[in-house]
VOGU-3710 file (C-alpha; in Angstrom, 3 decimals, decimal comma):
1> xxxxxxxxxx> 0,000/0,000/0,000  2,736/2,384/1,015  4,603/1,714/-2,689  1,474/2,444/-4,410  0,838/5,767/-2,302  4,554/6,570/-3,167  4,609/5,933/-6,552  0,843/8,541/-6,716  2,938/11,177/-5,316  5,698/10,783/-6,878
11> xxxxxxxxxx> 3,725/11,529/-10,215  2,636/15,048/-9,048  6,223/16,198/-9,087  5,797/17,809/-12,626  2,704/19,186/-11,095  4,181/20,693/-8,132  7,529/22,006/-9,884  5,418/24,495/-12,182  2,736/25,546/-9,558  6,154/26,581/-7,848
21> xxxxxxxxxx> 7,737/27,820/-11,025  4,449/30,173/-11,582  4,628/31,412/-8,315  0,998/30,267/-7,287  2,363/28,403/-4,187  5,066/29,005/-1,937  7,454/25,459/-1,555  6,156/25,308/2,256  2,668/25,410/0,971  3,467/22,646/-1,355
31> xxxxxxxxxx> 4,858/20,467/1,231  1,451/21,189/3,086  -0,552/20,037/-0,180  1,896/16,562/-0,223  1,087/15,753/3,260  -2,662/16,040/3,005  -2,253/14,326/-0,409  -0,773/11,197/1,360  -3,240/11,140/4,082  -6,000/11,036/1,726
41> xxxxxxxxxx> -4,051/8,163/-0,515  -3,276/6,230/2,393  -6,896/6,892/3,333  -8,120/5,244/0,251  -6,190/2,345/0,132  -7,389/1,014/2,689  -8,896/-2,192/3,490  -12,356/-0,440/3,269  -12,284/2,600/2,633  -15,759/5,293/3,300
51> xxxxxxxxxx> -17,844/6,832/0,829  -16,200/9,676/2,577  -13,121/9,367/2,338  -13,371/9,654/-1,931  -15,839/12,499/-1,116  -13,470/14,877/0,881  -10,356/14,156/-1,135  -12,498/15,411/-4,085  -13,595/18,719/-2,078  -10,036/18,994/-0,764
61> xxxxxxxxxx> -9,118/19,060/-4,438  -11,441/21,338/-5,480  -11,064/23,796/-2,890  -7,427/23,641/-3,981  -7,879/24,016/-7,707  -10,360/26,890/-7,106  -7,495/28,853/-4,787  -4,806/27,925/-7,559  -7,297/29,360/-10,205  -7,812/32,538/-8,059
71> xxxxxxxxxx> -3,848/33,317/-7,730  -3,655/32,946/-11,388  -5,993/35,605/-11,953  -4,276/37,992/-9,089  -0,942/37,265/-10,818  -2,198/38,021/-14,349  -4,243/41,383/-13,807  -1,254/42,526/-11,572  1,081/42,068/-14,483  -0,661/43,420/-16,973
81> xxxxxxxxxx> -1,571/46,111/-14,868  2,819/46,653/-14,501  2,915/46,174/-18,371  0,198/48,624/-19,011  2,525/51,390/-16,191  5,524/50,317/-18,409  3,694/51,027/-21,809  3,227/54,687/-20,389  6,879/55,392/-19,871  8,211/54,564/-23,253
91> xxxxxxxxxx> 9,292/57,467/-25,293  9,852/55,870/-29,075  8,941/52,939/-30,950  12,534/50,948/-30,171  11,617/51,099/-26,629  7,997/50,443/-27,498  8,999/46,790/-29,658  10,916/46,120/-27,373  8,172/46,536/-24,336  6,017/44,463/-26,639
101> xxxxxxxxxx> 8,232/41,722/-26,704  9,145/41,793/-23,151  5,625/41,452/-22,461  4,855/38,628/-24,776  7,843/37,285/-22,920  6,291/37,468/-19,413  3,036/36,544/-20,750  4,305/33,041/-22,192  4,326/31,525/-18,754  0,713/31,764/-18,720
111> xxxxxxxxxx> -0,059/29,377/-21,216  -2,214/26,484/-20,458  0,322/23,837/-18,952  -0,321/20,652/-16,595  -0,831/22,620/-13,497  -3,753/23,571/-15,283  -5,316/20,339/-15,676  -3,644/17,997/-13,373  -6,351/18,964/-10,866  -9,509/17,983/-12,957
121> xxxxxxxxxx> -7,801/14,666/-14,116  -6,715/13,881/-10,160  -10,206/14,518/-9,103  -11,550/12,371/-12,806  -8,940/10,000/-11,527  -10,933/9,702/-7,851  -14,928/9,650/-8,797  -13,163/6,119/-11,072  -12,106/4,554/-7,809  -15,140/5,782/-5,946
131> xxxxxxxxxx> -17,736/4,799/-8,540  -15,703/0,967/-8,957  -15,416/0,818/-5,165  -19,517/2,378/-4,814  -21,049/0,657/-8,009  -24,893/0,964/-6,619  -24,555/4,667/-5,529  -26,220/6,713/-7,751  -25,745/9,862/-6,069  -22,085/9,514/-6,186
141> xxxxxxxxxx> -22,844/8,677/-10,215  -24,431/11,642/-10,514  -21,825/13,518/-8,797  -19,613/11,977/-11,162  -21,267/13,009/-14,542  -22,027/16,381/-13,504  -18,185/17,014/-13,023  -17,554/16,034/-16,332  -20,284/17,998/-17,496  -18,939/21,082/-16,035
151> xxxxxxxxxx> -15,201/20,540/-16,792  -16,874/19,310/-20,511  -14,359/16,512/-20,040  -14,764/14,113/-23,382  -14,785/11,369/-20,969  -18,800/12,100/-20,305  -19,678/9,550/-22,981  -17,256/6,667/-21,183  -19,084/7,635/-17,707  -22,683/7,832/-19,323
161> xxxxxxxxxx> -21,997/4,122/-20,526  -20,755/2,491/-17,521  -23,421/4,088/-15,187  -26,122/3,266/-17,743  -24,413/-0,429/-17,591  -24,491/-0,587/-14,005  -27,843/0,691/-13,738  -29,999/-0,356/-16,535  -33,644/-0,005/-14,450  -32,859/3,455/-13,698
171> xxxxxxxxxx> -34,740/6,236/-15,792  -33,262/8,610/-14,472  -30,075/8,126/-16,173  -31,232/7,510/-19,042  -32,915/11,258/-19,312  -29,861/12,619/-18,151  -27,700/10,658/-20,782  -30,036/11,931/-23,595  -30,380/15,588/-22,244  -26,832/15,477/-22,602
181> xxxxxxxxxx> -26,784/14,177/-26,081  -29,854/16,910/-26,870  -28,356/19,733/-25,101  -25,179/19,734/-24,592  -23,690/17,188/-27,857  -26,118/18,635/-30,283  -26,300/14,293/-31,174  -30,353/14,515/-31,692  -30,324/10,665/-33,438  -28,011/9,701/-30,308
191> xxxxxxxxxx> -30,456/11,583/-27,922  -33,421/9,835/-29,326  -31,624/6,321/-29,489  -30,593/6,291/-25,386  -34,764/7,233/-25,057  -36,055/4,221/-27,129  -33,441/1,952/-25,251  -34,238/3,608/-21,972  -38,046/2,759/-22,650  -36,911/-0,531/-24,000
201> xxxxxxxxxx> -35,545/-1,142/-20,195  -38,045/0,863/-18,387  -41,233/0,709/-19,910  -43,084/1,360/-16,918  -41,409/4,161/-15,859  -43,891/7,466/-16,623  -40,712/10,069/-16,460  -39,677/8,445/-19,838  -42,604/9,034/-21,747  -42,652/12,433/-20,600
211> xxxxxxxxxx> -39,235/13,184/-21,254  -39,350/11,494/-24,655  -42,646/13,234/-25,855  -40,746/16,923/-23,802  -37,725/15,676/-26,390  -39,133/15,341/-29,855  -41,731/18,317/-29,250  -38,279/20,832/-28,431  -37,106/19,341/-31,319  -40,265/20,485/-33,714
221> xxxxxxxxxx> -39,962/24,121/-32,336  -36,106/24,077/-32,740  -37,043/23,261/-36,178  -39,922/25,738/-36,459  -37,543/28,266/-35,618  -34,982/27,093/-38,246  -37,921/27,479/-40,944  -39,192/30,939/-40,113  -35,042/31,709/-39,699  -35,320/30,593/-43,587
231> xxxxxxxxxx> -38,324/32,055/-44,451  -39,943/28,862/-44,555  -42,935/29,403/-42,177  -45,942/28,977/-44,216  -48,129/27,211/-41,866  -45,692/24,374/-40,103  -46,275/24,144/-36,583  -47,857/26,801/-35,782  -51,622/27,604/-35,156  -51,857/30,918/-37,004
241> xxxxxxxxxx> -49,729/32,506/-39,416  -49,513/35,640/-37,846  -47,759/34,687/-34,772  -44,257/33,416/-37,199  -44,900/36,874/-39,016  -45,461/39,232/-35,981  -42,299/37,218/-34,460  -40,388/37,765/-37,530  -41,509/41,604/-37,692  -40,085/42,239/-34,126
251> xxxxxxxxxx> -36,916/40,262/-34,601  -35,733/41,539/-38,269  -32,256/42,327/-37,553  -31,981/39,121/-37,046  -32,424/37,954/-40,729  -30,790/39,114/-43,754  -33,081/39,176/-47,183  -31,395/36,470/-49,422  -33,407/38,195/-52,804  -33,796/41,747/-52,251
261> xxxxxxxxxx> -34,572/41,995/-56,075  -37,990/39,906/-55,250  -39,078/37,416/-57,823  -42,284/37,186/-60,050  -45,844/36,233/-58,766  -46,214/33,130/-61,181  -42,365/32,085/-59,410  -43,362/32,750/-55,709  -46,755/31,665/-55,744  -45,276/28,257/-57,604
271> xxxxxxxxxx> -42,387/28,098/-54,271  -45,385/28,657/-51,416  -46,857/25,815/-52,899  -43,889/23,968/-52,712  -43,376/24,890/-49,596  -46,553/24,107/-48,390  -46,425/20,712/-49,804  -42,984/20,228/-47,741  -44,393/21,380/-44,968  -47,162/19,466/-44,724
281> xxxxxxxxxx> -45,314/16,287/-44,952  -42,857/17,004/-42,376  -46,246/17,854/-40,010  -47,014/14,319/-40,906  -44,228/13,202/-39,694  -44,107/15,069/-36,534  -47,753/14,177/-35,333  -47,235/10,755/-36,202  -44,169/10,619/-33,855  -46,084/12,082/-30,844
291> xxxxxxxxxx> -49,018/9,692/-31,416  -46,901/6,310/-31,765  -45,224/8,052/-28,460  -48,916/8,669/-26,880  -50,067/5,176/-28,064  -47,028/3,373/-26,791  -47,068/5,140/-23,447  -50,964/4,397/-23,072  -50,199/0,480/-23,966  -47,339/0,458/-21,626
301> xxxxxxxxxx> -48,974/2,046/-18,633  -52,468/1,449/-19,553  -54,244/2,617/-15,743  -51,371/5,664/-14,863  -53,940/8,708/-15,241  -50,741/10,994/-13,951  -49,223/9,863/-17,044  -52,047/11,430/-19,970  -52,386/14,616/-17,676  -48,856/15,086/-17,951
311> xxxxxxxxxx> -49,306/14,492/-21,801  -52,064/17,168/-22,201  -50,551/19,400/-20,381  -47,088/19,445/-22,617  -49,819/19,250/-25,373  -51,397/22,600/-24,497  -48,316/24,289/-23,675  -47,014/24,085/-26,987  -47,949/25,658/-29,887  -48,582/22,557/-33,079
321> xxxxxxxxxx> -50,424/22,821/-35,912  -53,060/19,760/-35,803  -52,317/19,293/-31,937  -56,154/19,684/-31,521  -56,692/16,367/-32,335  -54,240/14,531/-30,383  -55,563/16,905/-27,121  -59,435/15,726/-27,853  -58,144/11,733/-28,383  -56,404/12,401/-25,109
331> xxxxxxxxxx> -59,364/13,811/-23,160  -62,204/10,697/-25,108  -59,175/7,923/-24,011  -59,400/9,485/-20,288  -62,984/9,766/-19,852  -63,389/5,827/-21,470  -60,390/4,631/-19,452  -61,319/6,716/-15,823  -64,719/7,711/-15,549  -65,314/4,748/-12,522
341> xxxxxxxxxx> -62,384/7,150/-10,491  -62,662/10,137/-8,841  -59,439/11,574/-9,513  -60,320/12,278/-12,810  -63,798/13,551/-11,843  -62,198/16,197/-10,224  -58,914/16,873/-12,092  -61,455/17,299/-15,380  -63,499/19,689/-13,659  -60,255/21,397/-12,458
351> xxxxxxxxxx> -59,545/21,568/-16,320  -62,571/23,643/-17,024  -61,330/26,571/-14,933  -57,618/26,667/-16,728  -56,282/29,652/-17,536  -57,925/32,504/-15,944  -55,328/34,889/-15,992  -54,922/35,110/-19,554  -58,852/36,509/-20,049  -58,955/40,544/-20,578
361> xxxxxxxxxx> -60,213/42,132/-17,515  -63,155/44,038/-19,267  -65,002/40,122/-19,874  -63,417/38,412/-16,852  -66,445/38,310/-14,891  -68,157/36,860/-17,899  -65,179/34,558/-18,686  -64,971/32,783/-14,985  -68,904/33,035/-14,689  -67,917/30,303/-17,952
371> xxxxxxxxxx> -65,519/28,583/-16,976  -67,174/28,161/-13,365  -70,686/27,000/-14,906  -68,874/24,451/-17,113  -66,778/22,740/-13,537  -70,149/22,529/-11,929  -71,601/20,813/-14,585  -68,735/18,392/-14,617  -69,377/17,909/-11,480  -73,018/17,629/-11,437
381> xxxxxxxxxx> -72,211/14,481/-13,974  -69,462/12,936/-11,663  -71,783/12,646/-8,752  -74,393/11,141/-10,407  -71,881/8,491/-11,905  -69,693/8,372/-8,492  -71,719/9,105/-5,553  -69,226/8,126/-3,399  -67,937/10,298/-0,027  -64,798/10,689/-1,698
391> xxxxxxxxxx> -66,079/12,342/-4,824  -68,510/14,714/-2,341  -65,564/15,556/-0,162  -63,827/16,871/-3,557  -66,513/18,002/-5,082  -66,893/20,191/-1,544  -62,888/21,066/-1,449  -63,247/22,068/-5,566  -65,976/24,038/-4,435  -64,718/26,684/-1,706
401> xxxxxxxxxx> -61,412/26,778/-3,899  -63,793/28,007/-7,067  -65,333/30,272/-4,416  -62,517/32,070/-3,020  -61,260/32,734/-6,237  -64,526/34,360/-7,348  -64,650/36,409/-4,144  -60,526/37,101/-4,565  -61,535/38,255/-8,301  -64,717/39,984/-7,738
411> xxxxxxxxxx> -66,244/37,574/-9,378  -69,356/36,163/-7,356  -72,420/35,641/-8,515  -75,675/35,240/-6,567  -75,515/31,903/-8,099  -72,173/30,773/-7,701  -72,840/31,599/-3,679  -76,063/29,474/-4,064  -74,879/26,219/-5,424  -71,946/26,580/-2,551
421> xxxxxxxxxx> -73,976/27,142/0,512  -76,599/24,605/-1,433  -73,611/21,735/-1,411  -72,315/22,704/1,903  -75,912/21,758/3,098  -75,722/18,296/1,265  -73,014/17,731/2,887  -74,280/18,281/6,033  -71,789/21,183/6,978  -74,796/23,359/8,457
431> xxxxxxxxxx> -72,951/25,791/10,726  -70,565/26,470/7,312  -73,185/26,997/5,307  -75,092/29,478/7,737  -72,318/31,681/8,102  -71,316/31,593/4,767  -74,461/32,701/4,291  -74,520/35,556/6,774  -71,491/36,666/5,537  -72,517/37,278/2,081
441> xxxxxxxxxx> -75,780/38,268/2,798  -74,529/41,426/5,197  -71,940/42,261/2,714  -71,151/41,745/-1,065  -74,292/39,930/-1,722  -76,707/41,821/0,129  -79,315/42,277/-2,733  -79,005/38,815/-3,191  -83,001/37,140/-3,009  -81,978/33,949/-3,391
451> xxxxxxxxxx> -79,259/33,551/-0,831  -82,103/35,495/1,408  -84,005/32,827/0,631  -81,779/29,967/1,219  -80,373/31,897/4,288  -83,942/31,787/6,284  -84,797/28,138/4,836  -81,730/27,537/6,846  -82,256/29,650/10,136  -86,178/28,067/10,061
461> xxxxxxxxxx> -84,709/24,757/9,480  -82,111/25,322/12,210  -84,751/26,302/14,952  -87,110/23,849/14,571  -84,434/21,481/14,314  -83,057/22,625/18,032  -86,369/23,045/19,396  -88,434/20,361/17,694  -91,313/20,956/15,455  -92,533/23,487/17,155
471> xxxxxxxxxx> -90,542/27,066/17,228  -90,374/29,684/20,943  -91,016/32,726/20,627  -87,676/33,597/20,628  -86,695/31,786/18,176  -89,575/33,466/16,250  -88,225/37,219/17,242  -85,027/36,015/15,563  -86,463/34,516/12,334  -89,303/38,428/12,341
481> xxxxxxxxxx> -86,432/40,524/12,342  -84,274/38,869/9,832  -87,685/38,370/7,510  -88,244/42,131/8,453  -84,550/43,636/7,141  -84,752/42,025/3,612  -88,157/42,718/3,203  -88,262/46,124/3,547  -84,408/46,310/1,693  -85,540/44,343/-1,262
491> xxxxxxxxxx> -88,784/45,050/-3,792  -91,474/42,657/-3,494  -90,681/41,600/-6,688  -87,639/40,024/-5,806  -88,756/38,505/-2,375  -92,415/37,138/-3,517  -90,690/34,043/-2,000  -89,365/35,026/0,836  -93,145/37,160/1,464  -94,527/33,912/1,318
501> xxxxxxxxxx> -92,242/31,854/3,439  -92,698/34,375/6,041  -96,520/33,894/5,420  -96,313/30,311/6,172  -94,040/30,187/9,016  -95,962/33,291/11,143  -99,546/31,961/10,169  -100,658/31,107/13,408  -98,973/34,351/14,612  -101,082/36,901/14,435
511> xxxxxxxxxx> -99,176/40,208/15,937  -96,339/38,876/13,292  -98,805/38,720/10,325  -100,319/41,832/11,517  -96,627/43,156/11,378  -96,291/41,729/7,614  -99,047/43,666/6,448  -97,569/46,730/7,592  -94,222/45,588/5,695  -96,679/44,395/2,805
521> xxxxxxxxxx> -98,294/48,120/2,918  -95,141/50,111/2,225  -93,643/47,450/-0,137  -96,748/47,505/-2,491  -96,748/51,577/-2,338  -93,954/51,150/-4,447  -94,307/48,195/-6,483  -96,934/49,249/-8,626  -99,573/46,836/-10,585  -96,997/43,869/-10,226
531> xxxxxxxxxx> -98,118/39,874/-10,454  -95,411/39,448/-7,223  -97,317/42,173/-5,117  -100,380/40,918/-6,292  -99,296/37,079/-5,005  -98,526/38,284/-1,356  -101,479/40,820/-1,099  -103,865/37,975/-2,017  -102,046/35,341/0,238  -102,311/38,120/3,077
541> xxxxxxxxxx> -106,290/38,029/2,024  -106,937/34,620/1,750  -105,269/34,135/5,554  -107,449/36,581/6,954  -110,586/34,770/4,961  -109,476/31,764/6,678  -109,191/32,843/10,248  -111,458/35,907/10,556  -113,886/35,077/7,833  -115,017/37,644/4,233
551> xxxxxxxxxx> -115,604/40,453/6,901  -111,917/40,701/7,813  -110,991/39,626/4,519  -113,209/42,465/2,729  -111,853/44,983/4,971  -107,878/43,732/3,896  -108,181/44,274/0,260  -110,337/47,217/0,345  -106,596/48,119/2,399  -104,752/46,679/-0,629
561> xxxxxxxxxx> -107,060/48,146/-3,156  -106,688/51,958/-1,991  -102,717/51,597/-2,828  -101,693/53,130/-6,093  -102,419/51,445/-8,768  -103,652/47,929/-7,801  -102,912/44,523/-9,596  -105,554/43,570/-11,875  -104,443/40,396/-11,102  -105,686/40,775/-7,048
571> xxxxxxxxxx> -108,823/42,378/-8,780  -109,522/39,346/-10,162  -108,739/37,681/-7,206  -110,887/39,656/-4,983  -113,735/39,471/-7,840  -113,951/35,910/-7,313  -113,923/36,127/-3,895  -117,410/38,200/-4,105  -118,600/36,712/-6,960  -118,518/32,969/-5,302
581> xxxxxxxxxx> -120,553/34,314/-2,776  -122,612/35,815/-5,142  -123,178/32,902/-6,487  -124,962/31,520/-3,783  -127,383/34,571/-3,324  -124,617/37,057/-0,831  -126,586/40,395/-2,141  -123,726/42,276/-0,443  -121,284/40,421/-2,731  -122,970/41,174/-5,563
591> xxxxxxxxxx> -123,096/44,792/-4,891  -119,623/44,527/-3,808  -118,322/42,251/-7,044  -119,748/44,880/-9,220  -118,167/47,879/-7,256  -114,753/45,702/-7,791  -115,427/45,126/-12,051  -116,362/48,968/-11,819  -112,849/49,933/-10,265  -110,750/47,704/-12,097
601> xxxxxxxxxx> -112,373/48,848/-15,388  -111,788/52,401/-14,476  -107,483/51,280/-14,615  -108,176/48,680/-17,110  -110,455/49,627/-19,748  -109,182/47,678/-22,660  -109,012/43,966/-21,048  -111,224/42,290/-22,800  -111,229/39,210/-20,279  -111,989/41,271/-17,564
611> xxxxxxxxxx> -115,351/42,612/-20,054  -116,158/39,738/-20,275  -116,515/38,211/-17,096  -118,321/41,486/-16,057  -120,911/40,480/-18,744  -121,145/36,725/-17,534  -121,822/37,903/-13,603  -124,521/39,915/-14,583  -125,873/37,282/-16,818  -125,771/34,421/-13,991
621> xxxxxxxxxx> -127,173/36,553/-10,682  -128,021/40,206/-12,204  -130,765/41,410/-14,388  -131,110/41,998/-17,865  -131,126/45,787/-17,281  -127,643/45,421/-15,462  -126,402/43,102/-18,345  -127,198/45,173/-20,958  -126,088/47,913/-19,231  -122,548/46,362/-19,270
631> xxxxxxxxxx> -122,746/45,125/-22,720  -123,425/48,686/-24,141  -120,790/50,178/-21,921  -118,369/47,530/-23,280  -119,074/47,989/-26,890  -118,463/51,699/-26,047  -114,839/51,644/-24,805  -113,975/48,752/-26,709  -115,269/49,945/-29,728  -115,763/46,476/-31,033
641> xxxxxxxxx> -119,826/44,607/-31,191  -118,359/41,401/-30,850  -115,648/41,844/-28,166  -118,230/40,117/-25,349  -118,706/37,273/-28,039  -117,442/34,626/-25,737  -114,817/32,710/-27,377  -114,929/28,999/-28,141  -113,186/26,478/-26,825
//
């Protein structure tokens, strides 16, 4: 062991002689270097040596090359600084020669010689032992071949080939031998042959496919850019033709016009057919590369869904002629293949809200509203197919992302917040859903009917729920004051649901109804002749009918009646309130139903219908002086002799 160690060191003395010659290190610094050089030799050869032993002679060695490197530069800029102080002092050309070849004199010492590679073939000469004492360490492989790559040693290819032998099953090296190749060799045919027999060894590994596909696409746009470099870039590989012109426009100093003369139409229309023609068959060629890659992949890992999302996304972010195609066979293979898993459930619904941040901000409510409609549909369809407490819990995670994004982007819709608080409730997260709900209600949603609505389904549901069927009084304090601040914030048309909810729910209340109809009062000042006001006005009616009797009831819409501009709708609702009784011989109705067709006709004149059924009362329970009386009055306003003709069935 010793003789070996000796006869190491003794082969640095050519080494050692010109770092001294150089001046880079001193002889007692040298003698330092030797001793730490034998320790690490004799450190090595033995018995069994560590994986750290190789590792901190290499650092050592480094560390020294880098301070050798360092002096070198000191030394040079200091000399040419004292060359450039001498060039200043010379007085005539003699002198001046003469400087010049003093300093090309001085400066011949700097040429490359073995002290300026001795250190990158000692430390070349220690990753060989380490890697044939540490076969199965990859790490110290890797190590190994990115040295080489930085020193661009040509003995990459040698170390590429034995780790590659050692470790056939590893994909990893085989991407990094062909990046090399790709990258670094400019070998394309070489690059492309290590991927075919690194897929030939690891056909199961999903990193190759990708890497492979990554591979021959960088090749198509390395050779897109050649053609438009060539003025070749009719329509290969690219999805418009403006994009290689508008390129071409803001990069023209890079090209230089090869026929500045220009040529004749009949001769360049003749060469962009040509062209064309070229082009198209080397597209061929292309796509049918990436689909024998895509088909071989999908044979070879036939359940990996990773593996085709990876593909469509290197798919859409590229830009190919024709891609299309491949991307929709892509997305019809996944849905066939995966629509029994979850995973792609939500991943394609995840799809449907790609690339947001490329919309212009003028649509981008209108663009996400989209894009947000289209995930929730997906999703609709997944939980009909999957109804499984995975796909809910996604489907619920999917859901407050798509939310907060909305609210981050001012973005949320009344329905968006809807069909969240609506799934939080399927999902039985109650308490989430009512504050959610409470939330947007008091603040960006506050006009919001429909999450009014949902918001007291909840509280109602919530109360009786805690108290049992029946609600307290508290309880119904609670539920009349949050009833009473959207119904006096919101028009009655826009809470005819919520007017009727609260209808329901107070009905055997009767200081809160009481209370409605004073809401009900100032709500229909404003509304106007409206079918909604008309809805809750007769609803208000038709409770009091109930529980008072027509008295009460009379007295209410007379109430409703004196409002501006009535309903005719809750005329005719009143009318047949009187005229039923009517019917039956009520005098008072009569006289009451006719006051009614009097007042609505004096709003209404031209509704035939309402004519009409004026005309038929007085037929069934007046006289014929009061049903002529209407027919003549009709045939007056109306202007027409057959408008109380009743129509046919």
């Amino acid at each position: 062991m010793a003789d070996t160690v000796q006869y190491r060191l003794e082969r640095m003395t050519d080494e050692l002689d010109d770092l001294e010659r150089r001046g880079l290190f001193t002889r007692a610094e040298l003698a330092d270097v030797v001793r730490r050089r034998r320790d690490f030799e004799f450190r090595l050869r033995r018995h069994s040596p560590l994986r750290a032993d190789f590792l901190d002679y290499i650092a050592y060695e480094l560390r020294l090359d880098a301070l050798r490197n360092l002096r070198k530069r000191a030394i040079i800029r200091a000399t040419a600084e004292e060359d450039d102080e001498d060039d200043r002092h010379q007085e005539d050309d003699d002198d001046d020669e003469g400087g010049k070849k003093k300093r090309k004199k001085k400066n011949k010492k700097w040429k490359k010689s073995i002290s300026d590679i001795a250190g990158t073939l000692r430390v070349l000469d220690i990753y060989r032992i380490a890697t044939v004492r540490f076969k199965g360490d990859l790490d110290l492989w890797f190590k190994y071949l990115e040295f080489c790559r930085d020193k661009r040693h040509g003995r990459m290819k040698q170390v590429l080939a034995q780790a590659i032998r050692y470790h056939p099953k590893v994909p990893g090296l085989w991407i990094y031998a062909a990046a090399w190749e790709f990258d670094q060799n400019l070998n394309v045919a070489a690059a492309r042959a290590l991927m075919q027999s690194g897929l030939r060894s690891c056909p199961e590994s999903e990193d190759m496919w990708i890497e492979y596909l990554r591979m021959e696409l960088t090749y198509l746009n390395k050779l897109k850019a050649r053609k438009v470099a060539l003025g070749e870039d009719v329509k290969t590989l690219q999805k418009n033709n403006d994009d290689s012109g508008h390129w071409k426009e803001e990069n023209k100093e890079l090209f230089m016009s090869l026929n500045e003369e220009g040529e004749g139409p009949k001769e360049s229309s003749a060469t962009g057919v040509a062209l064309e023609e070229k082009e198209d068959l080397f597209w061929q060629q292309g796509l049918l590369i990436i689909q024998t890659i895509y088909h071989g992949a999908v044979e070879a890992l036939p359940s990996s869904l990773t593996l085709r999302k990876k593909f469509l996304e290197i798919l859409n972010s590229v830009d190919l002629t024709h891609s299309d195609e491949l991307k929709i066979e892509v997305l019809d293979d996944l849905k066939k293949d995966f629509s029994h898993s979850e995973d792609y459930w939500d991943w394609f619904a995840r799809l449907q809200l790609s690339d947001l941040t490329g919309s212009n901000p003028s649509n981008r409510k209108d663009v996400l509203s989209n894009k947000l409609n289209r995930s929730v549909q997906v999703y609709d369809e997944a939980v009909r197919k999957l109804p499984t407490s995975k796909m809910y819990s996604l489907v619920h995670f999917i859901c407050a992302e798509m939310y907060e994004n909305a609210e981050s982007c001012g973005c949320l819709t009344e329905d968006l917040a809807c069909q969240y608080v609506s799934f939080c409730l399927k999902l039985e997260r109650v308490e989430e859903a009512k504050n959610l709900a409470e939330k947007l209600c008091n603040g960006p949603l506050s006009n919001a009917a429909n999450l009014w609505c949902l918001r007291a389904s909840m509280e109602i549901n919530s109360c009786a729920t805690a108290t049992g069927n029946s609600i307290n009084n508290e309880n119904l304090n609670s539920l009349f004051d949050l009833f009473n601040t959207v119904l006096l914030k919101l028009s009655i048309t826009e809470t005819e649901g919520l007017w009727h909810m609260a209808l329901k729910l107070f009905s055997h209340e009767k200081i809160f109804v009481e209370k409605l109809v004073k809401c009900a009062v100032l709500s229909l000042s404003s509304a106007g002749g409206s079918d909604s006001g008309a809805s809750v006005s007769s609803a208000i009616v038709g409770w009091y009918l109930q529980r008072d009797g027509m008295k009460r009831a009379r007295k209410m819409y007379k109430r409703f009646l004196a409002l501006p501009r009535p309903s005719l709708k809750f005329f005719q609702y009143c009318i047949e309130l009187e005229a039923n009784l009517a019917a039956i011989g009520d005098h008072d109705a009569l006289v009451n139903a006719r006051k009614l067709y009097d007042s609505a006709i004096d709003l209404y004149p031209q509704e035939r219908e309402l004519w009409r059924n004026y005309y038929s009362l007085e037929l069934k329970v007046g006289t014929s002086e009061t049903a002529n009386s209407v027919y003549w009055r009709a045939r007056k306003v109306l202007k027409d002799s057959t408008a109380l003709t009743t129509p046919r069935n």
